[in-house]
C-alpha positions as CSV (number, residue, x, y, z in Angstrom):
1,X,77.8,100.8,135.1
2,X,81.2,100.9,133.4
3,X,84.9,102.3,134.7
4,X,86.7,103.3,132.1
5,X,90.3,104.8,131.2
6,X,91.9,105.0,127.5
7,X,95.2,107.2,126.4
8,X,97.0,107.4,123.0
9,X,100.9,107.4,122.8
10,X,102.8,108.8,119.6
11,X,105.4,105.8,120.3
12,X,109.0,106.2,119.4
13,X,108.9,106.6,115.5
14,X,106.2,108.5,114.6
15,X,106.4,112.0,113.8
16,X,102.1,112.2,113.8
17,X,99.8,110.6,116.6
18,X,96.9,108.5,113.9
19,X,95.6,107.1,117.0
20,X,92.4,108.2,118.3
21,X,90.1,107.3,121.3
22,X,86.6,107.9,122.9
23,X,85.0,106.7,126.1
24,X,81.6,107.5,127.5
25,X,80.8,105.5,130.6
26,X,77.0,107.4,130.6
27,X,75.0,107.3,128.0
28,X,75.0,108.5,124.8
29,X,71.6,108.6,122.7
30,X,69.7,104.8,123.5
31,X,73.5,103.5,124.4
32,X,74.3,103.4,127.9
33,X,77.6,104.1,127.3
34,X,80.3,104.1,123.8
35,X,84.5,102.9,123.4
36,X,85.7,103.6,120.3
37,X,89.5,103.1,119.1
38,X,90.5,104.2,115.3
39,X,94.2,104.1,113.9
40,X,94.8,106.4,111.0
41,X,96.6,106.0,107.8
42,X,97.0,107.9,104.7
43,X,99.9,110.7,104.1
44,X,100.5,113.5,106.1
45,X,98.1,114.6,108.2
46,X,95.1,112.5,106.2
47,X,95.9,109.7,109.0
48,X,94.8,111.9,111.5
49,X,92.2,113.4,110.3
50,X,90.8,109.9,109.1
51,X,90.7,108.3,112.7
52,X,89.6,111.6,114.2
53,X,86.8,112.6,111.8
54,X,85.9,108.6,112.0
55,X,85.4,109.0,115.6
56,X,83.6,112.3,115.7
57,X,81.0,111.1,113.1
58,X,80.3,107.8,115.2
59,X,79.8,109.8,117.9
60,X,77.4,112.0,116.5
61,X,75.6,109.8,114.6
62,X,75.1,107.3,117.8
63,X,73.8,110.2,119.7
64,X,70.7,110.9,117.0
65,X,69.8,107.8,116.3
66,X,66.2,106.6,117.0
67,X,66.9,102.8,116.7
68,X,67.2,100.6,119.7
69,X,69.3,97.7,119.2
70,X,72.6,98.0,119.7
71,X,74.4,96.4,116.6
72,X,72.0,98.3,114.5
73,X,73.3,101.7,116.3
74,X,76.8,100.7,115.8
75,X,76.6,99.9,112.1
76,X,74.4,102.3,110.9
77,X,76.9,104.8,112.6
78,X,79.7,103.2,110.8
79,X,78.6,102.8,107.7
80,X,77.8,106.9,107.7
81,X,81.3,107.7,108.9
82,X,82.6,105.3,106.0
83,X,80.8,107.2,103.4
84,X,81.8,110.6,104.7
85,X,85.3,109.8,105.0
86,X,85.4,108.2,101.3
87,X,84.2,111.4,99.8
88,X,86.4,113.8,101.7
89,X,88.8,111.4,100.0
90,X,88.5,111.9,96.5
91,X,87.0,115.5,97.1
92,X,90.3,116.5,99.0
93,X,94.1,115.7,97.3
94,X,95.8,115.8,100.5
95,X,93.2,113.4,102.0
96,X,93.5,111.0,99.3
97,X,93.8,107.7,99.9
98,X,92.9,107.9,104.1
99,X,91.5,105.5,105.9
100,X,91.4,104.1,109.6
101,X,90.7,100.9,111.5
102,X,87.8,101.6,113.9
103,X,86.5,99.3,116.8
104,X,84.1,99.9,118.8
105,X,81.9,98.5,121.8
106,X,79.1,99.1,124.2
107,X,78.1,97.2,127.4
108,X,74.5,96.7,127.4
109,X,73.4,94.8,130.9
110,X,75.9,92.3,130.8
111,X,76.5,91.8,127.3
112,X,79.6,93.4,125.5
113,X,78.2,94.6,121.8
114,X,81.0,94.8,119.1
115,X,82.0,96.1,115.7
116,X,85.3,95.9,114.0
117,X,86.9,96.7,110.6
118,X,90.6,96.7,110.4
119,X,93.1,95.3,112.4
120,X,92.7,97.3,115.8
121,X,91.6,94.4,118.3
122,X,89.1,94.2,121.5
123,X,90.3,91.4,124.1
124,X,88.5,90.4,127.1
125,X,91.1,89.6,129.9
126,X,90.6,87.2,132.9
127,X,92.9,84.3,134.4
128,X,93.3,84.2,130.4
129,X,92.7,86.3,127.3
130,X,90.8,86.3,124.4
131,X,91.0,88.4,121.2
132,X,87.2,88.9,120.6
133,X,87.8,91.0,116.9
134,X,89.3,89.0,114.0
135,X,91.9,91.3,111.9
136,X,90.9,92.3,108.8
137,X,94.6,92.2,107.2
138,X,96.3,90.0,105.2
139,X,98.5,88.2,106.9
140,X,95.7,87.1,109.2
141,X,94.4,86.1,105.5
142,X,97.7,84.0,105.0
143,X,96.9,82.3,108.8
144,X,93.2,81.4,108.1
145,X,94.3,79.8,104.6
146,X,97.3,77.5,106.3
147,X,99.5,79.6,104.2
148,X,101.7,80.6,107.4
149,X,102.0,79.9,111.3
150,X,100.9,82.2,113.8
151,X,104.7,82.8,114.9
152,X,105.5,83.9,111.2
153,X,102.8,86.1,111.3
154,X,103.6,88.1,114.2
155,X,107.1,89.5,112.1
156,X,105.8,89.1,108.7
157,X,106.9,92.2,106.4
158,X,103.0,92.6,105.0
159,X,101.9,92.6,108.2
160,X,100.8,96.3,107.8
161,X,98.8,95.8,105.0
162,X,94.9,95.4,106.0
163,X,92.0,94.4,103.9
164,X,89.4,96.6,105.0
165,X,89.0,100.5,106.8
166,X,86.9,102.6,106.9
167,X,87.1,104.9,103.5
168,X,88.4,102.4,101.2
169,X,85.1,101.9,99.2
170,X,81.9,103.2,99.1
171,X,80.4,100.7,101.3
172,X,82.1,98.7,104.4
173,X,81.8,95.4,105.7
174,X,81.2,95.3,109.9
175,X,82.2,92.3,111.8
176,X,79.7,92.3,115.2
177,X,80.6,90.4,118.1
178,X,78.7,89.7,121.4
179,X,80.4,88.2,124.7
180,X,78.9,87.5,127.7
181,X,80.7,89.4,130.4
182,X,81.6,88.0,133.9
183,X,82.3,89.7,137.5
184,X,86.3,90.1,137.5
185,X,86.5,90.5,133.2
186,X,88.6,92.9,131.4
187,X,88.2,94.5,128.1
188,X,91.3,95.7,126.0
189,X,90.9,97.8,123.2
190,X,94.1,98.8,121.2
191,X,95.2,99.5,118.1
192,X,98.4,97.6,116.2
193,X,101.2,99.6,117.7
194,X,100.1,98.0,121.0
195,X,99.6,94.2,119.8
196,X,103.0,94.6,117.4
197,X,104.9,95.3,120.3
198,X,103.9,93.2,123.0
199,X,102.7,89.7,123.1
200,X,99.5,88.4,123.8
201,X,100.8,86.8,126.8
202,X,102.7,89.4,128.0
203,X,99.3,91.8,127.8
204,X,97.8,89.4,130.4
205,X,100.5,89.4,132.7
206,X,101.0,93.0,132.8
207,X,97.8,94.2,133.5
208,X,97.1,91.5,135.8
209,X,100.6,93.3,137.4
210,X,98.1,96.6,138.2
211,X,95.4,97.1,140.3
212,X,94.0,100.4,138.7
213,X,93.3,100.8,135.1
214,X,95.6,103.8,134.8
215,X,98.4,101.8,136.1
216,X,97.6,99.3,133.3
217,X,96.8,101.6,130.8
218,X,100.5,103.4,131.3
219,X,102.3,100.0,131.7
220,X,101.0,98.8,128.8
221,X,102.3,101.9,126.8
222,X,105.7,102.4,128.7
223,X,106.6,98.2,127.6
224,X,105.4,99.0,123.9
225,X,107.9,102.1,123.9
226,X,110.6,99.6,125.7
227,X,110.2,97.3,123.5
228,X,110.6,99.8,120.3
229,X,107.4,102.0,119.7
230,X,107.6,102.2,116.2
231,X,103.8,102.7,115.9
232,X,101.3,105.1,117.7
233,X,99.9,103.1,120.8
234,X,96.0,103.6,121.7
235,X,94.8,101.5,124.9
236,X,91.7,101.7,126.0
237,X,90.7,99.5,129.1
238,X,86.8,99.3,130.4
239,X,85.6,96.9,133.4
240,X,82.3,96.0,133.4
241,X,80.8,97.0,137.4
242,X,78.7,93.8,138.7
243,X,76.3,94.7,141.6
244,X,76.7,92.4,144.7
């Protein structure tokens, strides 16, 4: 069993929300439950309907499936959405070019399952926290390579420019994670307009601040906007319920 509460913001700058959420805490085809977090980009409206149409398509392809194991739910799910969204792309002029991020997790008897492409993260928060996901952008590039510091990073002027999404080619490369969950962990799911705005640190000490997820969840957006919004804001929060 799995609480659950997520909400998108369209920050302080944006004229679009690109953000898009789902969570399903009962299950959905041979998944006992599904989070999924996808921030758009393209021109006008393409963002939007990339993240959204993303989403939906996980969704419905997770549902039908017939296969069992979790990772090979996820990706084949993925890599369907990635095709459909690629040839809306060059079928449609005013989609061309879209794309999103897209994380997503499920919580399979005390294992965490997840998938990630793009620079939308997953953290699992404790006394500490822990980015699970790796961004797929090029600045993280720059950091892996020594070319930069993780300090430089954080305000680096190419720091919107990722190296994979969902849409971008014909075919996508999924990054899977699995973390063993523990009575008393966290998990964060959030896209850039969260992560640009507020420190790592800072994340842990807020929601450790609240007791119930929507508090969290509303703190976390209210210090983004504080501390300038100039990105759409998705937070999604899930805590993994441990019998006695």
């Amino acid at each position: 069993m799995v609480n659950a509460f997520s909400v998108t913001d369209i920050g302080r700058k944006r004229q679009l929300n690109q953000d898009f959420v789902f969570t399903c805490v009962v299950p959905l085809g041979n998944l006992p439950n599904l989070f999924v977090v996808a921030d758009g980009m393209g021109g006008h409206k393409a963002g939007d309907y990339a993240s959204k149409c993303t989403v939906e398509t996980i969704v419905e392809e997770v549902a039908k499936s017939k296969k069992t194991e979790p990772v090979q739910i996820m990706d084949d799910a993925i890599q369907f959405a990635n095709k459909l969204i690629r040839k809306k792309s060059l079928e449609d002029r005013n989609l061309d070019g879209m794309g999103t991020t897209v994380v997503a997790a499920t919580y399979v008897d005390g294992l965490l399952y997840v998938a990630n492409v793009g620079d939308s993260r997953l953290y699992v928060i404790s006394d500490t926290i822990t980015q699970i996901t790796r961004d797929h952008s090029l600045v993280e590039e720059m950091v892996r390579m020594g070319g930069i510091d993780r300090e430089t990073a954080r305000n680096h002027p190419d720091k919107n420019i990722i190296t994979r999404a969902i849409g971008a080619s014909n075919s996508v490369n999924v990054d899977f994670f699995e973390v063993d969950m523990k009575p008393g962990d966290l998990v964060l799911m959030c896209s850039d307009g969260l992560t640009n705005m507020i420190e790592d640190s800072e994340i842990l000490r807020l929601v450790k601040s609240e007791t119930e997820l929507k508090a969290k969840a509303d703190l976390l957006i209210k210090t983004a906007n504080e501390n300038g919004g100039k990105d759409n804001i998705a937070v999604l929060l899930l805590e993994p319920v441990f019998n006695e």
